[in-house]
NUKE-387947 format. One line per field, with one value per residue (C-alpha): residue number from 1; residue in three letters; y, x negated, z. Coordinates in Angstrom, 1 decimal. Example, Ala and Ser with C-alpha at 12.3 -4.5 7.8 and 13.67 -1.06 7.14 Angstrom:
// residues 2
num = (1, 2)
residu = (ALA, SER)
v = (-4.5, -1.1)
u = (-12.3, -13.7)
w = (7.8, 7.1)
***
This chain:
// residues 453
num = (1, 2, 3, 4, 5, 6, 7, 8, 9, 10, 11, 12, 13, 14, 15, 16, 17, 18, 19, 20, 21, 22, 23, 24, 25, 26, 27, 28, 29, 30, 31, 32, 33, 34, 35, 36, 37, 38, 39, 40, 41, 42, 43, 44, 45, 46, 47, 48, 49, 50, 51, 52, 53, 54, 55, 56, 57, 58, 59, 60, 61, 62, 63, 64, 65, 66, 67, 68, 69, 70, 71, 72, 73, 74, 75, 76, 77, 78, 79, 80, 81, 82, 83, 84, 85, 86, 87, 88, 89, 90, 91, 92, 93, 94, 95, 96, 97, 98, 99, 100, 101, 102, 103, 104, 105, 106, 107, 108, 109, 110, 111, 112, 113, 114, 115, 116, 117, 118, 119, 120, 121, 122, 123, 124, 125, 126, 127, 128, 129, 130, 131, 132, 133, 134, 135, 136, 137, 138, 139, 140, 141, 142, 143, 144, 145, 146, 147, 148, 149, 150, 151, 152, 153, 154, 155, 156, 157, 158, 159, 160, 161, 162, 163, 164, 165, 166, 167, 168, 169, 170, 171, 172, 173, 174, 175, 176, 177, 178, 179, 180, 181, 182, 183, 184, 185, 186, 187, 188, 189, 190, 191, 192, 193, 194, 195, 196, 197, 198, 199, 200, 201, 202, 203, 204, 205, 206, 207, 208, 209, 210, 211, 212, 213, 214, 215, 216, 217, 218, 219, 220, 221, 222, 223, 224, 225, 226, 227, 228, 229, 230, 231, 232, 233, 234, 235, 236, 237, 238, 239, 240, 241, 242, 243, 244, 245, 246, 247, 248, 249, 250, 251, 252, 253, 254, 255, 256, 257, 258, 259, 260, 261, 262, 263, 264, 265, 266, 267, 268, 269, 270, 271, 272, 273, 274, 275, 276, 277, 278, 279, 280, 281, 282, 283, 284, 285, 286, 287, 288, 289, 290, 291, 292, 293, 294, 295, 296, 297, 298, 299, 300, 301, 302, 303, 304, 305, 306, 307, 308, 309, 310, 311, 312, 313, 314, 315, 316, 317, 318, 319, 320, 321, 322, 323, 324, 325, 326, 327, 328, 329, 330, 331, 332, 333, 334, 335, 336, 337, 338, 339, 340, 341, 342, 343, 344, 345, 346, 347, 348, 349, 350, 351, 352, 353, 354, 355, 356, 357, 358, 359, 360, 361, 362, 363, 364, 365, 366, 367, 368, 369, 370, 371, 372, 373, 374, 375, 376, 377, 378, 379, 380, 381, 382, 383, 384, 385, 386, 387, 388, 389, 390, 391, 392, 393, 394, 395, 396, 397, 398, 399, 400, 401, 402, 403, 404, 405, 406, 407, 408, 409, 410, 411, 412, 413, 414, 415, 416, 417, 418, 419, 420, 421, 422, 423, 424, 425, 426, 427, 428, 429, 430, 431, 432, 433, 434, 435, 436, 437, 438, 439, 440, 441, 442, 443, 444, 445, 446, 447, 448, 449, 450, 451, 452, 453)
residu = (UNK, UNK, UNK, UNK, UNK, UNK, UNK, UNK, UNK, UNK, UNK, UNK, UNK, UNK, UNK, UNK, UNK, UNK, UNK, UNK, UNK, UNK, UNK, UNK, UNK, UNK, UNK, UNK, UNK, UNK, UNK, UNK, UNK, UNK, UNK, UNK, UNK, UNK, UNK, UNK, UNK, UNK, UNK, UNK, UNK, UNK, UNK, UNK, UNK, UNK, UNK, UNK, UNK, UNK, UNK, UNK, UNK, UNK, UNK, UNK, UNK, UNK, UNK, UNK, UNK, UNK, UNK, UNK, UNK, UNK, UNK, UNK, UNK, UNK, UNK, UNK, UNK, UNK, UNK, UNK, UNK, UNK, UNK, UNK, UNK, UNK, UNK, UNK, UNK, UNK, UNK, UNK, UNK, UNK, UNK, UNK, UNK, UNK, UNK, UNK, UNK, UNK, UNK, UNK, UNK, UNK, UNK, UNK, UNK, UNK, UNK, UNK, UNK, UNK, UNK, UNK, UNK, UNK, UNK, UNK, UNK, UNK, UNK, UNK, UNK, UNK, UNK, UNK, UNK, UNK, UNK, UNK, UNK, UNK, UNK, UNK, UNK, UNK, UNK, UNK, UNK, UNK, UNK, UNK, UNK, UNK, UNK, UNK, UNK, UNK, UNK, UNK, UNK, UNK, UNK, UNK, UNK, UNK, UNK, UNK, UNK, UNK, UNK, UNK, UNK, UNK, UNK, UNK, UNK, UNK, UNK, UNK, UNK, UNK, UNK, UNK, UNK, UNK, UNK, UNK, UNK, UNK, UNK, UNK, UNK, UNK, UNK, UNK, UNK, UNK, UNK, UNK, UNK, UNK, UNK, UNK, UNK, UNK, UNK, UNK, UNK, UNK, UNK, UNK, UNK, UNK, UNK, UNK, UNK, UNK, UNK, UNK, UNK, UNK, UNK, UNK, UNK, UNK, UNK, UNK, UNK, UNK, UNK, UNK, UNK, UNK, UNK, UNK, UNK, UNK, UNK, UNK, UNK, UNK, UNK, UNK, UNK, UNK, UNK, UNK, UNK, UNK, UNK, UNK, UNK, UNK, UNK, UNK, UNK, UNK, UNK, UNK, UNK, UNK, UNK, UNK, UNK, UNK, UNK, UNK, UNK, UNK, UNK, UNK, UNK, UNK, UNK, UNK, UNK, UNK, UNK, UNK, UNK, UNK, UNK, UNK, UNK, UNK, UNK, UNK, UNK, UNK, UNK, UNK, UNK, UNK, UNK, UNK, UNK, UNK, UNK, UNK, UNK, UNK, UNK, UNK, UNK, UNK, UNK, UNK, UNK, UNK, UNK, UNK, UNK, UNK, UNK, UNK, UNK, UNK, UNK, UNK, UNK, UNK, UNK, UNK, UNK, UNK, UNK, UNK, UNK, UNK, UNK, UNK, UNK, UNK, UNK, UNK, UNK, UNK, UNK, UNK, UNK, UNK, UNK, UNK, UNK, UNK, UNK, UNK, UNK, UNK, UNK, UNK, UNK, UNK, UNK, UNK, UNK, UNK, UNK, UNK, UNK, UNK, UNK, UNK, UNK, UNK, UNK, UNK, UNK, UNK, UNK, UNK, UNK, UNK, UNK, UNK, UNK, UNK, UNK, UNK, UNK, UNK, UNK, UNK, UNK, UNK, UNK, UNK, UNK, UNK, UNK, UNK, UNK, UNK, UNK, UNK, UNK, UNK, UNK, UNK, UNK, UNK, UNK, UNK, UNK, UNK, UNK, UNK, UNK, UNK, UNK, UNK, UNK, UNK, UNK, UNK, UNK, UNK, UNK, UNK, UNK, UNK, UNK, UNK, UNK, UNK, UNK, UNK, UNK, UNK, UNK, UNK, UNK, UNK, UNK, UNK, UNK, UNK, UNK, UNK, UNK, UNK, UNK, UNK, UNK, UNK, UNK, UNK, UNK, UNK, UNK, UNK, UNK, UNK, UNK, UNK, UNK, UNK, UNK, UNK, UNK)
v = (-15.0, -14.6, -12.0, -13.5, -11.6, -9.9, -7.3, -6.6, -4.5, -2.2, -1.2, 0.5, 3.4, 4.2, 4.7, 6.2, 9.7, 8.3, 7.1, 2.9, 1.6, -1.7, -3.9, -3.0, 0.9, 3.8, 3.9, 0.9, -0.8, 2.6, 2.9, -1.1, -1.5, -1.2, 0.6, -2.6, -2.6, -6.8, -7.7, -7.6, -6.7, -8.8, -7.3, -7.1, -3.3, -0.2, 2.1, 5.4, 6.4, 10.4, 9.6, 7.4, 7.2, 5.4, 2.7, 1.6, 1.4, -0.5, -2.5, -2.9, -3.6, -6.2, -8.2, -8.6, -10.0, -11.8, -10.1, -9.4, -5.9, -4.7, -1.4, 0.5, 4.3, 4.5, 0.4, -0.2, -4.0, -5.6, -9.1, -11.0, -12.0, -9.1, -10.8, -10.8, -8.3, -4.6, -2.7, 0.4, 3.3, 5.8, 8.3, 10.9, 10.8, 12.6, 14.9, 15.9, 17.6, 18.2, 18.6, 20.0, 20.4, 17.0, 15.6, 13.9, 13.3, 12.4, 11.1, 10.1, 6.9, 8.2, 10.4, 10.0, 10.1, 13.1, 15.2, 13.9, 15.3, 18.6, 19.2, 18.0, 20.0, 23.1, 22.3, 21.0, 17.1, 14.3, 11.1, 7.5, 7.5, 5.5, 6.2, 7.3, 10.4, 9.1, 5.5, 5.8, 5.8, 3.2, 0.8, 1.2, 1.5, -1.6, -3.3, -2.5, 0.2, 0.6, 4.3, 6.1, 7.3, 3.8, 3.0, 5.7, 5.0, 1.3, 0.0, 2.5, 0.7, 1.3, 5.0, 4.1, 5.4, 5.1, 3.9, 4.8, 1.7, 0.3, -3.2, -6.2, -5.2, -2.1, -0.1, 3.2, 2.4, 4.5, 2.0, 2.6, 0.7, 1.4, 0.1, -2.7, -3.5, -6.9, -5.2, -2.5, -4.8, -6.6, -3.8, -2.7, -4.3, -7.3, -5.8, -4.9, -7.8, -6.8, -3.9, -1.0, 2.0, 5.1, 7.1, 6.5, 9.2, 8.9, 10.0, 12.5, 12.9, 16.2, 16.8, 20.3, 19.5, 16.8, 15.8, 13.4, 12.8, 10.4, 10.3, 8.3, 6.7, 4.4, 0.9, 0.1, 1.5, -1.5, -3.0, 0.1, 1.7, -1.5, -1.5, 2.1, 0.8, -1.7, 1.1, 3.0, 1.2, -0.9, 1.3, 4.0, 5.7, 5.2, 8.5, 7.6, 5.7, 4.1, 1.9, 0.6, 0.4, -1.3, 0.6, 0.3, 2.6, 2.8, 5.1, 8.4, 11.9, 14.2, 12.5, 13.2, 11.1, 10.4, 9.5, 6.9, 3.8, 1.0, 3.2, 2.2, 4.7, 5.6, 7.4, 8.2, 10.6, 11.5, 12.8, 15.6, 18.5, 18.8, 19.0, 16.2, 14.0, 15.3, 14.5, 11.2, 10.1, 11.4, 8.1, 8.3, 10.9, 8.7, 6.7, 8.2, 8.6, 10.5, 11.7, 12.9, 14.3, 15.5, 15.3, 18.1, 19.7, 18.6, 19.2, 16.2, 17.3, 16.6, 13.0, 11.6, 12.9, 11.4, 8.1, 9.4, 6.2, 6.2, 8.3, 6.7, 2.7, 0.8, -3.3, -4.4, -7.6, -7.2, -9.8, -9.0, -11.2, -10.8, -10.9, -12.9, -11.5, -9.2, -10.3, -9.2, -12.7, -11.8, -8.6, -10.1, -13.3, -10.3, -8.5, -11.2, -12.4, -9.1, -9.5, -7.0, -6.2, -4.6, -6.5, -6.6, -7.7, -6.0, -2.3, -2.3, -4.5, -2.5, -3.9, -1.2, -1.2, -1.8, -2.2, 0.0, 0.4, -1.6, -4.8, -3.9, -5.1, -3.2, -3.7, -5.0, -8.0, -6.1, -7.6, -6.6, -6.9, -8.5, -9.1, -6.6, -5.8, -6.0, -7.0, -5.3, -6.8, -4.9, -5.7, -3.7, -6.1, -4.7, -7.7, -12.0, -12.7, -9.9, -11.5, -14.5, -13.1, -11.2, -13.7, -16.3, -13.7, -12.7, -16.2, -16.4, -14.0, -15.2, -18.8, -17.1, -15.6, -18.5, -19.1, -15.6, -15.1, -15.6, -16.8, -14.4, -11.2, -8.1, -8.2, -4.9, -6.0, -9.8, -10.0, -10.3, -13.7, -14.0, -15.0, -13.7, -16.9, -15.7, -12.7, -13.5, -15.9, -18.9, -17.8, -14.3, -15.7, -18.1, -15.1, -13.2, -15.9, -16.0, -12.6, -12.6, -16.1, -13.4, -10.2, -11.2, -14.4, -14.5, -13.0, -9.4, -8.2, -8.9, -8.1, -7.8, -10.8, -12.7, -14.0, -17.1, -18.3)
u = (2.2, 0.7, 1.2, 4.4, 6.9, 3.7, 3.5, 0.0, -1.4, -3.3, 0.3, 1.0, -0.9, 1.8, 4.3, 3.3, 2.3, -0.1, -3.8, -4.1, -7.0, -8.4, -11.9, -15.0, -13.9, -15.5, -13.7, -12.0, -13.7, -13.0, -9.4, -8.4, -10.3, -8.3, -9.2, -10.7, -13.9, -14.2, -11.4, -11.9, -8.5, -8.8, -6.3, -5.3, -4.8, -4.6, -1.6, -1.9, 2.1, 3.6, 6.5, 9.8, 10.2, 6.5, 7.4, 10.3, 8.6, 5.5, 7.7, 10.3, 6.5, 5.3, 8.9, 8.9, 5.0, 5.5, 3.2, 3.6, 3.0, 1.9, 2.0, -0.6, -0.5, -3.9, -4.8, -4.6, -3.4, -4.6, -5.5, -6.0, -2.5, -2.4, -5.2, -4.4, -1.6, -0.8, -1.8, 0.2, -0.9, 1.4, -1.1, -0.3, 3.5, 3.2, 6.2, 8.2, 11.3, 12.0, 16.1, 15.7, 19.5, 19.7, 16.2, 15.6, 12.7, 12.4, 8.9, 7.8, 5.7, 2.2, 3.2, 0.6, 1.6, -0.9, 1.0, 4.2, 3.3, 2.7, 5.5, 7.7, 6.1, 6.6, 10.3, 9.2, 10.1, 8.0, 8.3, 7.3, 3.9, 1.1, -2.4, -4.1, -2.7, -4.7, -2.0, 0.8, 3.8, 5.6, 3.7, 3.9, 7.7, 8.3, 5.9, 7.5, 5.7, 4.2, 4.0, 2.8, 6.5, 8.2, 8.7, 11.1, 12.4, 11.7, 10.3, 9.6, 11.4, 14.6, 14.4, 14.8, 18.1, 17.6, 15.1, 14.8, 13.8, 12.9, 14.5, 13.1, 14.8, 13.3, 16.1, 15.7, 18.6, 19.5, 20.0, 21.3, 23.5, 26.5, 26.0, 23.1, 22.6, 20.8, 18.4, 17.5, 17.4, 14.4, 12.7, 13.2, 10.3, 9.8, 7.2, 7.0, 7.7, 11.5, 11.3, 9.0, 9.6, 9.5, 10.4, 12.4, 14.8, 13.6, 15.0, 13.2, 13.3, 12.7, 9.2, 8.9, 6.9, 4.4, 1.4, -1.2, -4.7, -7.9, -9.9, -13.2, -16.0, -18.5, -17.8, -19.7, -16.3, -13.8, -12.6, -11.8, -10.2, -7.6, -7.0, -6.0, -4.1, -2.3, -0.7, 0.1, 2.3, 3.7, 6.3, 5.8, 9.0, 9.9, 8.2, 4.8, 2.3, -1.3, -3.4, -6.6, -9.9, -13.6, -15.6, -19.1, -19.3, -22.0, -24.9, -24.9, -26.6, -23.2, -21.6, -23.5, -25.7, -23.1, -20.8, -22.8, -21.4, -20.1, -17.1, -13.8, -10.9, -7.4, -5.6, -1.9, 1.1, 4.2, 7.3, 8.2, 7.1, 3.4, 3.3, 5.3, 2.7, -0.1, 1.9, 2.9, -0.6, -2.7, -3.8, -6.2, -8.3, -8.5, -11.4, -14.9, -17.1, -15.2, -17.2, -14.2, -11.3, -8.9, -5.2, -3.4, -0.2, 0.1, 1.7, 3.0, 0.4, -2.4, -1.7, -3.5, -6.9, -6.3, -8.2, -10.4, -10.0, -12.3, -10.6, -12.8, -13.3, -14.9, -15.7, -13.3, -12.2, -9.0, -6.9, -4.3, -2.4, 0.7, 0.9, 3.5, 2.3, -0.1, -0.5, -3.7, -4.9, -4.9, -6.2, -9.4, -10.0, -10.2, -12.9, -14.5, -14.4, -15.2, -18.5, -20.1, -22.8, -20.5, -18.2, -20.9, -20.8, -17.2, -16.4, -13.1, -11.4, -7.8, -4.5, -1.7, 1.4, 4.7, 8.3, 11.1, 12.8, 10.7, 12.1, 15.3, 16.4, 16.3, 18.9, 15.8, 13.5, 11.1, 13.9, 12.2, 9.0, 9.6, 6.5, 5.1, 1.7, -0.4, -4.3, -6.2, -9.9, -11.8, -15.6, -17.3, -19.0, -21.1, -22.8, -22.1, -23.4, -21.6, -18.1, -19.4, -20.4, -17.4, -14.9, -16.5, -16.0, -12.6, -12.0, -14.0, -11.8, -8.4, -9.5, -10.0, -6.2, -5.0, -2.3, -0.8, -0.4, 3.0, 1.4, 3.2, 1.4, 2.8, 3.3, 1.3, -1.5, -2.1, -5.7, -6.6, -6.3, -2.8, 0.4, 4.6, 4.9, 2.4, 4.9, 8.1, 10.7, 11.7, 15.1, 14.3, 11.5, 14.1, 16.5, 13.7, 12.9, 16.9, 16.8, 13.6, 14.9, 18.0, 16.5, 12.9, 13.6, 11.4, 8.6, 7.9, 7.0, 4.0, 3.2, 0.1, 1.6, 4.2, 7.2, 7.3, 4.0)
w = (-24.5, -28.2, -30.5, -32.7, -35.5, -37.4, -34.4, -33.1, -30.0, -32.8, -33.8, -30.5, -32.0, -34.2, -32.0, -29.0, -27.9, -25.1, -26.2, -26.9, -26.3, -27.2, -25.7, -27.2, -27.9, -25.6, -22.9, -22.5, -19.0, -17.7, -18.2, -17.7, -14.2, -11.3, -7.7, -6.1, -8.1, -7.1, -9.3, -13.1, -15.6, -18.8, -20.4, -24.3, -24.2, -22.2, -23.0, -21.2, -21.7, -21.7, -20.6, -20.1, -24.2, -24.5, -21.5, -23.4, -26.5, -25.1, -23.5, -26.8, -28.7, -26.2, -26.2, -30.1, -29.9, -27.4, -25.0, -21.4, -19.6, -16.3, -15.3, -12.8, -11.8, -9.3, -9.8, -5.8, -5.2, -8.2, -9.0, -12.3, -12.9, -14.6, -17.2, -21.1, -20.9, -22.3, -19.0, -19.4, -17.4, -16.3, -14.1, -16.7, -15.5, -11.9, -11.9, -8.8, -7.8, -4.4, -3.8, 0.0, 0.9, -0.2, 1.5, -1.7, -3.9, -7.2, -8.3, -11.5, -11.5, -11.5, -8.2, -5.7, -2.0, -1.6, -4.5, -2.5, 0.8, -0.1, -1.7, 0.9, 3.6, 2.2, 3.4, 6.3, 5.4, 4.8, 2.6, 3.9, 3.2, 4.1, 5.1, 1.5, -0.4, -3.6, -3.6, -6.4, -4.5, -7.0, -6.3, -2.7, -2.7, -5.1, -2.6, 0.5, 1.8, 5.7, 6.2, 9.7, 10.5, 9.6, 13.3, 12.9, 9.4, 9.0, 5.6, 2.7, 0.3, 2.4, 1.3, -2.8, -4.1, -7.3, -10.2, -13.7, -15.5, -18.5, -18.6, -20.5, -23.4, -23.8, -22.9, -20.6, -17.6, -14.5, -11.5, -8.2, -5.7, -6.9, -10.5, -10.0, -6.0, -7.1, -9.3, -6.4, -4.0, -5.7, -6.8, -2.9, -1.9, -4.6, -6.5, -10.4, -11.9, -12.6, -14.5, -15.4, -13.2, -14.5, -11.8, -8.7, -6.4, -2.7, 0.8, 2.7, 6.4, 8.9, 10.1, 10.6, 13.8, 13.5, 15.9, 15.2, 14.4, 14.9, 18.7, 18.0, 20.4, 20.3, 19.5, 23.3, 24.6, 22.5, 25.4, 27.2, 23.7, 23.3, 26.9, 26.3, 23.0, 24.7, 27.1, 25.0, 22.6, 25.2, 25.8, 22.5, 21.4, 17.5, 16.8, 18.1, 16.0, 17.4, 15.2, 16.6, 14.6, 14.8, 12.6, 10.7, 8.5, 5.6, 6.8, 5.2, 5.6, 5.2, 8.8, 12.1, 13.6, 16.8, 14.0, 12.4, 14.1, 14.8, 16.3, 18.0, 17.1, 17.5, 14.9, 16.1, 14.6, 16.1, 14.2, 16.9, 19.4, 19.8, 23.2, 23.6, 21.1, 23.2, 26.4, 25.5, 24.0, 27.4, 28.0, 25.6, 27.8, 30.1, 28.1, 28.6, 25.9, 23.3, 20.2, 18.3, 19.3, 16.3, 17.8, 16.8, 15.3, 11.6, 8.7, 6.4, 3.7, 6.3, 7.4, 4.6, 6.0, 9.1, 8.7, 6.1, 3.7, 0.3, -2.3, -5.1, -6.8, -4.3, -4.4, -1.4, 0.3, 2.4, 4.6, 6.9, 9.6, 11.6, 15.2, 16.0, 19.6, 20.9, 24.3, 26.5, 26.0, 21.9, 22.5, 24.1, 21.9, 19.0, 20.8, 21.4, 17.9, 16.4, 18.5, 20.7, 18.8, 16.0, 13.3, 10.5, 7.3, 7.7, 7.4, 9.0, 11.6, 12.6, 14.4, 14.2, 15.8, 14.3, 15.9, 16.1, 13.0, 10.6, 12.7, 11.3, 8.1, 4.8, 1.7, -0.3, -0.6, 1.7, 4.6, 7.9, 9.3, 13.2, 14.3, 16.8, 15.1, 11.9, 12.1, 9.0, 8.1, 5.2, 3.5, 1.4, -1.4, -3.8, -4.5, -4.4, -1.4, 0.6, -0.9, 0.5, 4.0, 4.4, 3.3, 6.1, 9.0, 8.4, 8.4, 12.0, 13.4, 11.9, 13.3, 16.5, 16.4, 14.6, 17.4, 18.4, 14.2, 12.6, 9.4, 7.1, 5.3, 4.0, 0.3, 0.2, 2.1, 0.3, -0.9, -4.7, -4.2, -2.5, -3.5, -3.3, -1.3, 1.7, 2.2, 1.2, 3.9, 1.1, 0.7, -0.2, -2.9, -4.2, -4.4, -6.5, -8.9, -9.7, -9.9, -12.3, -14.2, -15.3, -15.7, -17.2, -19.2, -21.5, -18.9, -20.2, -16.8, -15.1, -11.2, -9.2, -7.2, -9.9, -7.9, -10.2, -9.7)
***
C-alpha cells in the first residue's frame, strides 16, 4: 500500500496520545524490532498506542493512506510480512480485571501471560498459558495457543469470549458469539489479520492445587529419560503434562558446573493434588543420575519458571513437527538423530505430549490438534553461519522422522519463514480467506503469517 488522499505517517503525531516514531530518529531500531533478534521489521512507522481510542485511529489513519498495520505487544512470532507497514505497539495497554465468581479474565492487549498468572492465582485459578510469562497473551490466543494445562482444557483459543476490536473501518466494536460467531471464530485461533485486538475477555479454570516442575540429568542418560517419557504419557490422565527435552545450553558462570550440559530433562505440571502429581509421575525416580530435581506444589504464578526460557531478544531459529505417531521405533530414530554426543549447533531439541482435550475440536480456526505429540527444535544464531548450521540439522533430524510426522505445524510454532498454509487443513484456510476477503477488503490488517498469501 502507498500513502494516498494527502495523508502521511508524519500525521499520526497529531492525533495520537502514544509516541510515533519514524526510521532514522533515536529510538526507532529499538522499538520496530521484534523478540527473535534474526528477523528484521522494515516498517514505515512505530505507533506506541494508550489505549483503544489510538488503535482505531491508527487504524482509521492507515485505511485513508492506504497503509496497512500490524500490531505486536512483546514481538514473539514475527516475520517480515509485517515489512513497510505502521507497526503499532500496544505493550503500554497491559490492564487486567479478574471477575472470580465468574472465572473470567479480561486482558488488555499488551497483557503478558506472567502479569496474567499472578493475578489469577490469587483466586486460586489459572489462565491457558504457555511456557513463557514474558509472551503477550493476544497474540498467543489469536494464534491458538498450546498451554501446559490444555490436555485438560484443549486449545487456548477455545477460552475467548469475547474481543474488543477495532475493525478495518476504524471503528471500536464489542464481538462475541452471540453477535459475530464468524468473526470470533477466526480470530479463535486465525491469527491478527482480521482485526486489531484491543483486549479480549477470557475463561479461567480452578487450580488451587497444582504440582509440577522440571527433573534434569545428563544428556548420557537420553535413552533412559524417553524410555521413562514414553511411560509416562502412555497412559497420563488429562491433568498431567510431560514434555521431553535435549539440552545444550550456552556456558555461563551464574549455573553450576553439573548444570552445564548437554542435559536431558522432563518438565511436567498437573492441575490437582500434589500427592497425587508426585504419585503419578514416580517413574521418573526410577532414572539414575538426577542432577535436578524441582517437582513440587505450585502456584499458577510459578509455572512460567518452570523451563526457564530466555526472558530477553535473542537471535533464534525454530521448527516444529507433528507426530502423527510416537511409537518406540520414533522415539529411537530421534535419539539417534539428535546424536549421542549432544545435538550441537542446536540449543533445544523437545517433543511434548499432547492428547486429551486439545484433540477435541474448538469453535475457532485453531479446530483441534489430533496428533499425539509436538517435536520442538530451537538454534541460537548470532551470526550467518550458525543460521546456516542450524537450519541443516533440524532438517537432519526432520529427515530422520520424516515418516511418523503428520506434515502439519502449529500456527504458533511456524518458523519466520512459514506460512498459514503449513498449519491450517485447506478448508479452514479457504474459510479464513472468505472471512478476510469480507472483513479486510482493502487489506488493512497485516499478520505475522497473512492468511492470503
Amino acid at each position: 500500500m502507498n500513502e494516498q488522499n494527502g495523508a502521511s505517517v508524519e500525521d499520526l503525531r497529531n492525533i495520537l496520545k502514544g509516541q510515533v516514531l519514524l526510521p532514522g530518529e533515536p529510538g526507532f531500531e529499538a522499538a520496530a524490532a521484534s523478540w527473535d533478534l534474526s528477523v528484521r521489521q522494515e516498517v514505515r512507522a512505530v505507533a506506541e498506542i494508550a489505549d483503544a481510542h489510538d488503535a482505531a485511529a491508527v487504524v482509521a489513519h492507515a485505511r485513508r493512506a492506504g497503509l496497512g498495520v500490524a500490531a505486536q505487544a512483546s514481538g514473539h512470532g514475527a516475520t517480515t510480512a509485517l515489512n513497510g507497514t505502521i507497526l503499532v505497539r500496544t505493550g503500554a495497554m497491559r490492564g487486567i480485571e479478574i471477575d472470580a465468581d465468574r472465572s473470567v479474565a479480561r486482558i488488555e492487549a499488551g497483557a503478558r501471560w506472567g502479569e496474567i498468572q499472578a493475578q489469577a492465582a490469587r483466586h486460586g485459578l489459572t489462565g491457558l498459558c504457555g511456557s513463557a510469562p514474558v509472551v503477550s497473551a493476544t497474540g498467543y490466543l489469536l494464534g491458538g495457543g498450546l498451554s501446559w494445562f490444555g490436555r485438560k482444557h484443549g486449545l487456548a483459543a477455545g477460552s475467548v469470549r469475547a474481543a474488543e476490536i477495532v475493525d478495518a473501518e476504524g471503528v471500536l466494536r464489542r464481538v462475541t458469539q452471540a453477535d459475530d460467531p464468524e468473526l470470533l471464530w477466526a480470530l479463535r485461533g486465525g491469527g491478527g489479520d482480521f482485526a486489531l485486538v484491543t483486549a479480549l475477555e477470557i475463561d479461567l479454570y480452578p487450580a488451587s492445587e497444582l504440582y509440577g516442575g522440571r527433573v534434569i540429568w545428563p544428556a548420557a542418560r537420553a535413552s533412559e529419560v524417553m524410555a521413562a517419557f514414553r511411560r509416562l504419557t502412555a497412559d497420563a490422565p488429562d491433568e498431567l503434562t510431560a514434555w521431553f527435552t535435549l539440552l545444550n545450553p550456552p556456558p555461563s558462570p551464574d549455573v553450576p558446573e553439573a548444570l552445564r550440559g548437554p542435559l536431558a530433562t522432563i518438565d511436567v505440571t498437573y492441575l490437582g493434588d500434589p500427592d497425587k502429581g508426585r504419585e503419578l509421575t514416580r517413574i521418573l525416580d526410577s532414572v539414575p543420575g538426577v542432577l535436578s530435581d524441582g517437582r513440587g506444589p505450585l502456584s499458577p504464578a510459578e509455572v512460567g519458571g518452570i523451563c526457564a526460557e530466555p526472558e530477553n531478544p535473542t537471535p533464534i531459529l525454530y521448527r516444529s513437527e507433528l507426530f502423527g505417531e510416537f511409537t518406540e521405533e520414533a522415539a529411537g530414530k530421534l535419539l539417534d538423530a539428535a546424536g549421542h554426543e549432544g545435538i550441537a549447533p542446536l540449543a533445544m531439541l523437545q517433543v511434548r505430549h499432547l492428547g486429551g482435550a486439545l484433540a477435541r475440536p474448538v469453535d475457532g480456526a485453531c479446530g483441534a490438534m489430533a496428533e499425539p505429540y509436538l517435536l520442538g527444535m530451537l538454534g541460537v544464531t548470532f551470526a550467518p553461519e550458525l543460521e546456516e548450521a542450524v537450519r541443516a540439522r533440524q532438517e537432519e533430524i526432520a529427515t530422520a522422522l520424516e515418516p511418523h510426522l503428520s506434515g502439519r505445524k502449529p500456527f504458533t510454532f511456524l518458523r519466520s519463514d512459514g506460512a498459514a498454509a503449513d498449519a491450517f487443513p485447506a478448508e479452514t484456510l479457504a474459510r479464513l480467506r472468505d472471512v478476510k476477503r469480507r472483513r479486510d477488503p482493502n487489506g488493512v490488517f497485516r499478520s505475522n503469517f497473512p492468511v492470503s498469501d
